[in-house]
Structures are given as C-alpha cells and as structure tokens.
MARVONU-922489 format. One line per 5 residues: number of its first residue (from 1); for each residue z, x, y of N, C-alpha, C. Coordinates in pm, whole numbers. Example, Ala and Ser with C-alpha at 12.3 -4.5 7.8 and 13.67 -1.06 7.14 Angstrom:
// residues 2
1 = 780,1319,-569,780,1230,-450,780,1320,-330; 708,1285,-225,714,1367,-106,787,1290,3
END
This chain:
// residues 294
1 = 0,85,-120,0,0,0,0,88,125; -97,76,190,-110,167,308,-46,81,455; 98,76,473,175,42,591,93,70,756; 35,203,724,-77,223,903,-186,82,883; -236,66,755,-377,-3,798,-306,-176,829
6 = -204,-153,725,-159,-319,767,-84,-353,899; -112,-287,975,19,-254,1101,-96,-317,1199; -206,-195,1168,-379,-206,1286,-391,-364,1253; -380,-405,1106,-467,-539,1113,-393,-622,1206; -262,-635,1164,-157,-732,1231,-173,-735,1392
11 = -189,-616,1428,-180,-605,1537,-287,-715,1613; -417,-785,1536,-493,-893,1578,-448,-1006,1556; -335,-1021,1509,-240,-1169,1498,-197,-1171,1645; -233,-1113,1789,-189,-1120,1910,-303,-1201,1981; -427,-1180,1929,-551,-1247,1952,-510,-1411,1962
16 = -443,-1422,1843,-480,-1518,1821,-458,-1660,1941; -460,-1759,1932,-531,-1873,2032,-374,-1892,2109; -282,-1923,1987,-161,-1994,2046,-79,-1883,2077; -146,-1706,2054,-56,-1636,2089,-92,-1527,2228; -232,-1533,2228,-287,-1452,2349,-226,-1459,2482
21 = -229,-1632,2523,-189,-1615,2614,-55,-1569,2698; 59,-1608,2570,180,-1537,2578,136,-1403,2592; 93,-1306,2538,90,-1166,2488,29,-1122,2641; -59,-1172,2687,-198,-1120,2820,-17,-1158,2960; -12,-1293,2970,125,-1300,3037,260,-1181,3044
26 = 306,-1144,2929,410,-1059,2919,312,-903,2938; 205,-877,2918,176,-757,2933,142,-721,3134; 130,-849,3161,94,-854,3267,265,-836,3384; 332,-900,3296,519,-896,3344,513,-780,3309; 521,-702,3216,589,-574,3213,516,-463,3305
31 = 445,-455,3335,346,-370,3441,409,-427,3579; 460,-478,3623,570,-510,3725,655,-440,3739; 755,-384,3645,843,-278,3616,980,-335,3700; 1054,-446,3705,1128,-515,3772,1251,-420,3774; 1293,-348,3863,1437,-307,3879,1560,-350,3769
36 = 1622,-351,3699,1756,-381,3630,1871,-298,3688; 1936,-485,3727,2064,-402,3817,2221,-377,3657; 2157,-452,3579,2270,-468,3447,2208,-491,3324; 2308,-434,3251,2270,-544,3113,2415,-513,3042; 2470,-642,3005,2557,-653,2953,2556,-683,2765
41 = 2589,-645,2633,2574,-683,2519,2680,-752,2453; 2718,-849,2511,2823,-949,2501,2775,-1058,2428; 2871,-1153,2354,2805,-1260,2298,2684,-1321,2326; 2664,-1330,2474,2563,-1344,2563,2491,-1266,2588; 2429,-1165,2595,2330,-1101,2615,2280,-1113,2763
46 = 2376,-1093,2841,2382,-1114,2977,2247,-995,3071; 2182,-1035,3116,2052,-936,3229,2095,-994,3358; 2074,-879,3486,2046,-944,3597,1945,-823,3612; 1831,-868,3686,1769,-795,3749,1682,-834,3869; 1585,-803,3908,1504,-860,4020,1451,-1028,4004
51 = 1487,-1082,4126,1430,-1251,4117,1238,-1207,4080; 1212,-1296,3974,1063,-1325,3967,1055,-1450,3894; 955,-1541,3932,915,-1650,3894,857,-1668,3716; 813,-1494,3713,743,-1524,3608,813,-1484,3475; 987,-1506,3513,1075,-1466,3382,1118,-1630,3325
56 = 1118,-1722,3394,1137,-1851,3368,988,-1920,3328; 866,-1903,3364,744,-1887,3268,749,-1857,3147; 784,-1761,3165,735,-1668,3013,846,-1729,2913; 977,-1783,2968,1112,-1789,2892,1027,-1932,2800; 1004,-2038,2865,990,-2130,2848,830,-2106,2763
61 = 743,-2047,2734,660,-1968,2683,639,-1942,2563; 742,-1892,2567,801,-1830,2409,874,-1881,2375; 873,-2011,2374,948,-2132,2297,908,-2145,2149; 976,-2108,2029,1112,-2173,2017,1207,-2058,2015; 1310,-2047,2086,1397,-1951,2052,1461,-1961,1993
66 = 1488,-1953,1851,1627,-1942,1730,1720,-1889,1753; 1729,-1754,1794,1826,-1664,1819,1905,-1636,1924; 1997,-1598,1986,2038,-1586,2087,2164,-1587,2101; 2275,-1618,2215,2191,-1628,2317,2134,-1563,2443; 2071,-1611,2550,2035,-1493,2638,2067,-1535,2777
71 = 2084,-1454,2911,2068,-1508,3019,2018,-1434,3088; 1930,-1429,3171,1885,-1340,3262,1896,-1381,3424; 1955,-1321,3502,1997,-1384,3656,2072,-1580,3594; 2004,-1648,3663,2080,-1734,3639,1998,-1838,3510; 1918,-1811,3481,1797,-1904,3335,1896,-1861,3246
76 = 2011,-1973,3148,2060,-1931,3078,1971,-1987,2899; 1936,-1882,2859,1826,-1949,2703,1924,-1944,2576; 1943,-2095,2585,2025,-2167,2474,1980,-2146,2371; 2000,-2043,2297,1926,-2053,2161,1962,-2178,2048; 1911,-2196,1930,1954,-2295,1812,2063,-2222,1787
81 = 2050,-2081,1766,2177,-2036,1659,2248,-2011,1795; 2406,-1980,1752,2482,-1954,1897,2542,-1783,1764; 2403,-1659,1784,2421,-1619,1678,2531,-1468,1657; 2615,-1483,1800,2701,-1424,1803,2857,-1483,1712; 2848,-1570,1663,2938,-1646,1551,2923,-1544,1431
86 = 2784,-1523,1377,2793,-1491,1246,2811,-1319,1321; 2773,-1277,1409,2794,-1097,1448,2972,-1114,1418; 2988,-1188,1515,3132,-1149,1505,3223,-1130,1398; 3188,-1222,1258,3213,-1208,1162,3212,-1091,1094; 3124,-1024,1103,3056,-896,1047,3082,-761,1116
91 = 3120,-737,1241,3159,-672,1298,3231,-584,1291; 3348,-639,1208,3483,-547,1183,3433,-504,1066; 3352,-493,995,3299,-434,837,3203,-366,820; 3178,-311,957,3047,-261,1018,3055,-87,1026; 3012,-51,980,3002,175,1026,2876,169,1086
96 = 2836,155,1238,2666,210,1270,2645,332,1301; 2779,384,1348,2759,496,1426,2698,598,1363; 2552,702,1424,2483,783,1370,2391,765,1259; 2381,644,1274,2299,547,1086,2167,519,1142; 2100,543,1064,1929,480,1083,1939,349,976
101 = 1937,230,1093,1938,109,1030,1862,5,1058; 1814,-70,946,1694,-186,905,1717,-282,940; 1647,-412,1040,1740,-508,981,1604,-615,971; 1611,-613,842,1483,-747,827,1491,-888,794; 1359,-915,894,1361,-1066,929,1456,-1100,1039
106 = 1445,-968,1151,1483,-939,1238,1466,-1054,1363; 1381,-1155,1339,1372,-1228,1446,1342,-1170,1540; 1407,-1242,1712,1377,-1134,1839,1446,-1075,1880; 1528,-1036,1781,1601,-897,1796,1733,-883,1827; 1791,-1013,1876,1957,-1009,1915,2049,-932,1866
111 = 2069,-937,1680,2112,-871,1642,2099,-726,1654; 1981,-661,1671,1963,-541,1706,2049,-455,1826; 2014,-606,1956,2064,-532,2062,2211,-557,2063; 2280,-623,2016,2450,-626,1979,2461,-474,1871; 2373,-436,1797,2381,-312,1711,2414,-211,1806
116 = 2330,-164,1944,2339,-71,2001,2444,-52,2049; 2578,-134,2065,2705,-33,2104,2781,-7,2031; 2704,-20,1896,2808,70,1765,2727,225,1773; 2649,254,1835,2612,389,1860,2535,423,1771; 2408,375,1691,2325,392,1572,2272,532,1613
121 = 2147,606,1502,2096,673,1535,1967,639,1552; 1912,527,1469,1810,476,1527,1816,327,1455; 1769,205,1541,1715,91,1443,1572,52,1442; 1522,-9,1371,1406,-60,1305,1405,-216,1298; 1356,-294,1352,1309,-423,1266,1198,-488,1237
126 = 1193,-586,1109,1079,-564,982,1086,-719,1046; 964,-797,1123,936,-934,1117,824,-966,1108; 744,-1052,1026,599,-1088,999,609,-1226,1118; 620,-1193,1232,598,-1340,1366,524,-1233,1465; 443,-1270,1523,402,-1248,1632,444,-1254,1725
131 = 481,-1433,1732,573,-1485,1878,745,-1438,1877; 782,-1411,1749,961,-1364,1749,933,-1187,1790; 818,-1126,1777,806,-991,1840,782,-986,2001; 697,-1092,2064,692,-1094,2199,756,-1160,2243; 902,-1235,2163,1047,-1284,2254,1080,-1140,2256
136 = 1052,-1035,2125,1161,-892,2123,1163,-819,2282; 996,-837,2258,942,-748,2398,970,-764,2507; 978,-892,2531,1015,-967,2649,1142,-961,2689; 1274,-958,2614,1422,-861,2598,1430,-778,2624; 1355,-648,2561,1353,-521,2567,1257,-440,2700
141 = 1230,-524,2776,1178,-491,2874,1281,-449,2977; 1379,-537,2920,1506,-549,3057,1596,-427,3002; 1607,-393,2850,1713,-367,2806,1658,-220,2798; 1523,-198,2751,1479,-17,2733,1518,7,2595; 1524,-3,2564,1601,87,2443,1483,75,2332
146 = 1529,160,2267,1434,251,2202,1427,202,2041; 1484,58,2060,1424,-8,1914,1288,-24,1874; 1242,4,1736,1134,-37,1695,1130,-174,1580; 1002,-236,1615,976,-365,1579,852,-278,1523; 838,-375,1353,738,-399,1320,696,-508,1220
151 = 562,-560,1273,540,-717,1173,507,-669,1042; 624,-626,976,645,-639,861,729,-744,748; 755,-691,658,820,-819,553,898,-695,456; 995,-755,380,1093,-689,285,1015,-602,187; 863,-726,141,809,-650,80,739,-527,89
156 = 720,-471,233,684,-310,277,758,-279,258; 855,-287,250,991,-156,269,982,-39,156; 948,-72,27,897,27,-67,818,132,-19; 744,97,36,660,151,80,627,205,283; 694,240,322,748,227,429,797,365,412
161 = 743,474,548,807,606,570,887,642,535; 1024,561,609,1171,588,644,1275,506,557; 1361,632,502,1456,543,404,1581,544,554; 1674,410,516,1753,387,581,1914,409,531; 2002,404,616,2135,431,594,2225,296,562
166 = 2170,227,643,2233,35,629,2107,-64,655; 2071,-139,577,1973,-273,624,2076,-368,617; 1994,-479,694,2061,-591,733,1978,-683,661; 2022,-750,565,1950,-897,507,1970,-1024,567; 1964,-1051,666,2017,-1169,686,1940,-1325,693
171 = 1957,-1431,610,1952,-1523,597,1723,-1517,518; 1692,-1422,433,1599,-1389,399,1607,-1436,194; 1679,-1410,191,1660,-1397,-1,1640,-1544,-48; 1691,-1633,6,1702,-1776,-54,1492,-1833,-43; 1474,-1753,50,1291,-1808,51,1219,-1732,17
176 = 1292,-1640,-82,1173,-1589,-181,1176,-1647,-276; 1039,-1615,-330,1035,-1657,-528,1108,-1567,-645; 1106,-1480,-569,1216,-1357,-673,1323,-1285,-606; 1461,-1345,-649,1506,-1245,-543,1574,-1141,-617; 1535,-1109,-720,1629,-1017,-817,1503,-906,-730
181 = 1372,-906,-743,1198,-830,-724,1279,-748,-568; 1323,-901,-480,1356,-892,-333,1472,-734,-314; 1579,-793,-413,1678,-724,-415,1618,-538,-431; 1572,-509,-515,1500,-418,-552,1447,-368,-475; 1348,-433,-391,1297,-363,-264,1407,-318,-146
186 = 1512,-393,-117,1583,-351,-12,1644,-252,-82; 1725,-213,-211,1772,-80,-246,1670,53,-237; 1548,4,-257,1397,99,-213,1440,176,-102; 1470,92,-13,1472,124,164,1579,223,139; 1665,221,99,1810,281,120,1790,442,103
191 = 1895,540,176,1919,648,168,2051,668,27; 2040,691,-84,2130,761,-93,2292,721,-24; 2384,643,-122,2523,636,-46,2493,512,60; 2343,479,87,2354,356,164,2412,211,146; 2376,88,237,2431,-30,163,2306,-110,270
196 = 2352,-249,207,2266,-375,233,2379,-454,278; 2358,-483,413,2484,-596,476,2354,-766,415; 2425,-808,310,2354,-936,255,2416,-1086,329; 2331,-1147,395,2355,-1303,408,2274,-1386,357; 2313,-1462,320,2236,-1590,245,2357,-1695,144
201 = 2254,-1832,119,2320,-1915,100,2379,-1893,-67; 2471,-1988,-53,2543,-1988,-207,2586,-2121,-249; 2595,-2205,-373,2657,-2283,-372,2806,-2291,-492; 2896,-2340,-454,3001,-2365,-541,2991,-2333,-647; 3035,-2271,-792,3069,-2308,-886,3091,-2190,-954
206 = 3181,-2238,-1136,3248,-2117,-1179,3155,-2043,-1305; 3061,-2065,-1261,2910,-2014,-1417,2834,-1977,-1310; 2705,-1933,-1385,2603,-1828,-1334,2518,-1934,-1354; 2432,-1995,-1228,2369,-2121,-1249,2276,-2111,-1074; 2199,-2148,-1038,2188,-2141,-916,2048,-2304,-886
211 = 2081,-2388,-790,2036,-2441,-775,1869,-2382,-727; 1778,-2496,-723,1620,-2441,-720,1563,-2575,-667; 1597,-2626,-529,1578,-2764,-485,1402,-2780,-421; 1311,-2854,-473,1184,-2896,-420,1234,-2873,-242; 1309,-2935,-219,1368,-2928,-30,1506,-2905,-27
216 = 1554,-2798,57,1745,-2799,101,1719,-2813,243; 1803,-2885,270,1808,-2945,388,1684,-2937,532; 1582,-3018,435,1474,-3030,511,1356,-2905,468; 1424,-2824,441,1367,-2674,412,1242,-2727,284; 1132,-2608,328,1052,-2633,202,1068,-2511,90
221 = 1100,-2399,179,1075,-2278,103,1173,-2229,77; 1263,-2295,54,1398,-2258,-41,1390,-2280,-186; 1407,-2144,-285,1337,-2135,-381,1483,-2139,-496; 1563,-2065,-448,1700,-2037,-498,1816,-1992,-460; 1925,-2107,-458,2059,-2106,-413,2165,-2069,-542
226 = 2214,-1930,-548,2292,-1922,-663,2463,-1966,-626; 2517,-1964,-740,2655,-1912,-721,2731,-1805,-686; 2794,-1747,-670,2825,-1629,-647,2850,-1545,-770; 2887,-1563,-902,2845,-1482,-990,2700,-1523,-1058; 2605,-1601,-993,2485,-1611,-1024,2436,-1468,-964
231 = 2490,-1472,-791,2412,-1376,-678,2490,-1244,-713; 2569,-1207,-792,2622,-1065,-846,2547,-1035,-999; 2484,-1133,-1097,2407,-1094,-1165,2276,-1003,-1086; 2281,-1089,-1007,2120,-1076,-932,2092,-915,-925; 2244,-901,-851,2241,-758,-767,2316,-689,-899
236 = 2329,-634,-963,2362,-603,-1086,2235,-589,-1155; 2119,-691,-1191,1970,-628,-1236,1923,-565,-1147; 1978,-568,-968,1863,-510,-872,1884,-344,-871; 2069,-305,-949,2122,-141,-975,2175,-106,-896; 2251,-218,-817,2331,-153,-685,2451,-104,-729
241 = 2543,-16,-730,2604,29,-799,2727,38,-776; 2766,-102,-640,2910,-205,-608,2864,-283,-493; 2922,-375,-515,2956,-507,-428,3085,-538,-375; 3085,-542,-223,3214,-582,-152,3154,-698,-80; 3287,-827,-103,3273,-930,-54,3354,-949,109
246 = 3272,-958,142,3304,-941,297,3302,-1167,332; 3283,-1229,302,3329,-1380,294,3227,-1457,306; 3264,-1595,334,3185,-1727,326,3254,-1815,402; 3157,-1871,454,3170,-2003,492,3036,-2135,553; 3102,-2233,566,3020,-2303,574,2897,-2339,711
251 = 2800,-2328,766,2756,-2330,873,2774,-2507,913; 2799,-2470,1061,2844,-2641,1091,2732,-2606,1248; 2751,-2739,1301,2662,-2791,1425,2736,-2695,1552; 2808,-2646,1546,2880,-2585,1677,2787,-2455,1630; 2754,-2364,1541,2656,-2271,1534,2516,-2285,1517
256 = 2465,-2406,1448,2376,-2418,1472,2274,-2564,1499; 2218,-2601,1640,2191,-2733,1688,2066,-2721,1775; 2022,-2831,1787,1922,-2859,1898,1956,-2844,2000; 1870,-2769,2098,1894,-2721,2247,1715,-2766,2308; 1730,-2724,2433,1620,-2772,2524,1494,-2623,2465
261 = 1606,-2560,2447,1520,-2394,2399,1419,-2428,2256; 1420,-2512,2190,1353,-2532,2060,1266,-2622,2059; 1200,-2637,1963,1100,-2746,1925,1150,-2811,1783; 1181,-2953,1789,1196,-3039,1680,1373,-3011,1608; 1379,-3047,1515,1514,-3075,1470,1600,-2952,1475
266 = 1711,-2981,1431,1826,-2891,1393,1913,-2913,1283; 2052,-2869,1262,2114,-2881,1151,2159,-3026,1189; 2200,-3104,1275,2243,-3242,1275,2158,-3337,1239; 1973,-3244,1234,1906,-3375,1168,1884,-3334,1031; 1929,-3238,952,1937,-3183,820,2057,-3217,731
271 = 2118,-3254,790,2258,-3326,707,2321,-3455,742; 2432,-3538,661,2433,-3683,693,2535,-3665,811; 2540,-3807,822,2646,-3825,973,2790,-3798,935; 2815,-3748,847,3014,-3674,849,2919,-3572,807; 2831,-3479,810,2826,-3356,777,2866,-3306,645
276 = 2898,-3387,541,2897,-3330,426,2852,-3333,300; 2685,-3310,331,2586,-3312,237,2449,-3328,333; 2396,-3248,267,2258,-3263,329,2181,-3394,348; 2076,-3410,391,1991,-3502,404,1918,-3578,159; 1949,-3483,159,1885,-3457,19,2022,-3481,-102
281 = 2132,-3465,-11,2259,-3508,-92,2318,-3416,-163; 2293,-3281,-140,2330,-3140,-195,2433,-3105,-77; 2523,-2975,-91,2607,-2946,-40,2549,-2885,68; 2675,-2887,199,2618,-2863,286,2587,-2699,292; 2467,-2611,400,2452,-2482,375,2630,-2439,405
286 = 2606,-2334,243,2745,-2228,273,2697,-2088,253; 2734,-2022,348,2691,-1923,318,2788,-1802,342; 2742,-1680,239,2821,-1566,167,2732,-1422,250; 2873,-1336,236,2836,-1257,328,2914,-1089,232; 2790,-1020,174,2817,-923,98,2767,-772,175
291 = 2857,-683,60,2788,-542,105,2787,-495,13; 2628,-442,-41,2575,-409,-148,2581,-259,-152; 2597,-173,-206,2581,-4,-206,2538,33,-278; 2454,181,-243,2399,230,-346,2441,324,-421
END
C-alpha cells in the first residue's frame, strides 16, 4: 500500500462540489494572516484574535460541527459533543509528555489541541473527511501548532512511516466489520512499550457475547457491541500484552445533543423519552474506556 499515492489522490476529495467552496473560502482566510491576541486550551477552546467577518462565514460553513467546543472573539461554536467531558475523564491516565502520538478518527482535532499542554513530541491525526480536516485547518490557523492531519483511516496505519508511542482510539472499533483485523492494525502503529488509549461502546453482561444490531441507536454502521470480556478476548487475539481498565459509563444528553452547530438529530432523538433504551429498545450507549499495551 503506497500511503504518498493515496494522500495525492485524496487530496482531490477538496475539488469536490460540496467541498470546494469551503476549501477556496478558508484558503482565501488564511492568506489574511489575522493577528492572535490568545489562545486559551481550556474545556473551551477559547481564541481571540482580530474582528473579521469572514470567521462567522466560514464557522457556519463548516457545518456540522461534532466536536468541540470552540469560541473565537465572541461566535461561541456549540458543538454536539460537549467533548471536554470524555478528555477530562482520561486525563489523569494520560503520560504525553515527549510521545509521538496518533489519534485516529481524529475528527477536527479538539482532542489534539487539548493534547498540546501535556507537552507531546509530536501528534498526528488519521481522518478519511475532508470537511472534519478543513474545520482542523480552520482551528489551527489561530492556534499554529505544528499538528499533522492526514485523510487517512486505521486501516493505513500498517503501513504508514511512523510508529507511535500512544494512539488514541476513540469511539472507531464498534463501525468496523472486524475489530479483532482493527485491533491488529492499531498495535501495527505502536512503538515498542507503547499503548492504545481505547473508547468504544460495550454492553452489560457476564459471558463473552457481543451484540451485532442491523441499527444502534439510529446508527447504521454499527457492526459490533461486545461485553467487556467479549472486548478483552478481542484484544487478547489482537497480542496486546495487558489491559488496564481505566472505566465506563453511560453517555447521556448533557454530553451529547442537538445544537444550532449541527445538522439533523442527536442523542435525544436516538433514545426513548426516560432515556433508557434506545429508539430500537437496546441499552442505552455505554461506553468503556481501556489502555491497551504493547
């Protein structure tokens, strides 16, 4: 698998109809070179920099924003996820300092830029979106920093230059078709002594069994929800060679909801009205939060 030629092709997924004009817009903002009087990496992701008209354009632009959240001067962008909930969780279980670290299915990057004041040595993120790379850009314009994005997928990582010190899995394994294949590839990535910070869903129970629902909560491409000694077999064929359970819990509407920032539903239209069971009558998403080593 040659990673340069698939990089050149991708790079014409910017062409495309619903994405040009975003892409021609932000290239046209960043050649402005707007002063930054701050940037703060707080739950919020706080910017002030020079008044321009064309940061509330572009915000509204690059709609839908999942991730977040963000504010720049006073445009505060409500993301769906409020996704400093699940950082914070993870935080205290965290070593970045001096680590060359992955984090795929990186979205537009939030997590990344909350990474940079654990002092990394370098990060990377792996996303196959076009439009979640020119929300990245559109961030990182204000912020500088010297993250790299590329529209990639888990499945390069085999194949991919640079082995890493820590990847980040987050909320990726449940929409593959294999995730034992999945698992495998992210230990690929790893340096030696590395680990895999793992998120994804789980459901209840005391056997090795994992649900495999046609739809979870609205979702199409949810392929497999294990148990938790389903998801330690998993990683056990993938050769990781320990597992620390860093916790679980359940995602509710205060982390993740409809805002003005998105297009179409959220978790309140994915589950019933007391919230406990999906639309489909399965449990509501719970999700488990591991560290895999090599």
């Amino acid at each position: 698998m040659n990673i340069d030629e698939i990089l050149k092709e991708r790079q014409k997924w910017f062409e495309w109809k619903n994405i040009k004009p975003i892409y021609l817009k932000l290239e046209e903002f960043k050649n402005e070179k707007l002063k930054v009087k701050s940037v703060k990496l707080n739950d919020i992701i706080e910017i002030e920099t020079e008044k321009n008209p064309k940061i509330s354009e572009l915000a509204e632009m690059l709609k839908p924003w999942r991730k977040g959240p963000f504010k720049i001067n006073d445009l505060f962008i409500d993301s769906e996820w409020r996704s400093y909930i699940k950082w914070n969780s993870l935080k205290p279980h965290l070593d970045l300092e001096n680590k060359d670290i992955l984090d795929v299915g990186c979205n537009n990057g939030y997590y990344m830029f909350r990474m940079l004041e654990m002092n990394p040595k370098s990060i990377t993120g792996f996303d196959p979106s076009a439009l979640f790379n020119l929300q990245f850009d559109f961030i990182n314009s204000f912020i500088k920093s010297d993250i790299e994005y590329k529209l990639l997928g888990v499945e390069h990582i085999p194949y991919y230059e640079k082995k890493f010190d820590v990847i980040f899995c987050m909320g990726v394994l449940y929409h593959r078709k294999d995730p034992i294949d999945m698992l495998k590839e992210l230990k690929a990535g790893l340096n030696k002594g590395g680990e895999v910070i793992l998120d994804t869903l789980m459901i209840e129970g005391s056997k090795e069994y994992a649900l495999s629902p046609m739809r979870y909560a609205k979702m199409k491409n949810v392929y497999f929800i294990p148990t938790l000694k389903a998801l330690y077999n998993w990683i056990e064929r993938a050769k990781f060679s320990d597992v620390e359970f860093i916790g679980k819990r359940y995602t509710t509407t205060n982390e993740q909801r409809k805002t003005k920032w998105i297009e179409g539903e959220s978790l309140e239209s994915f589950l019933n009205k007391d919230e406990t069971k999906t639309v489909e009558r399965y449990e509501p998403p719970l999700r488990v939060y591991l560290k895999l080593k090599y």
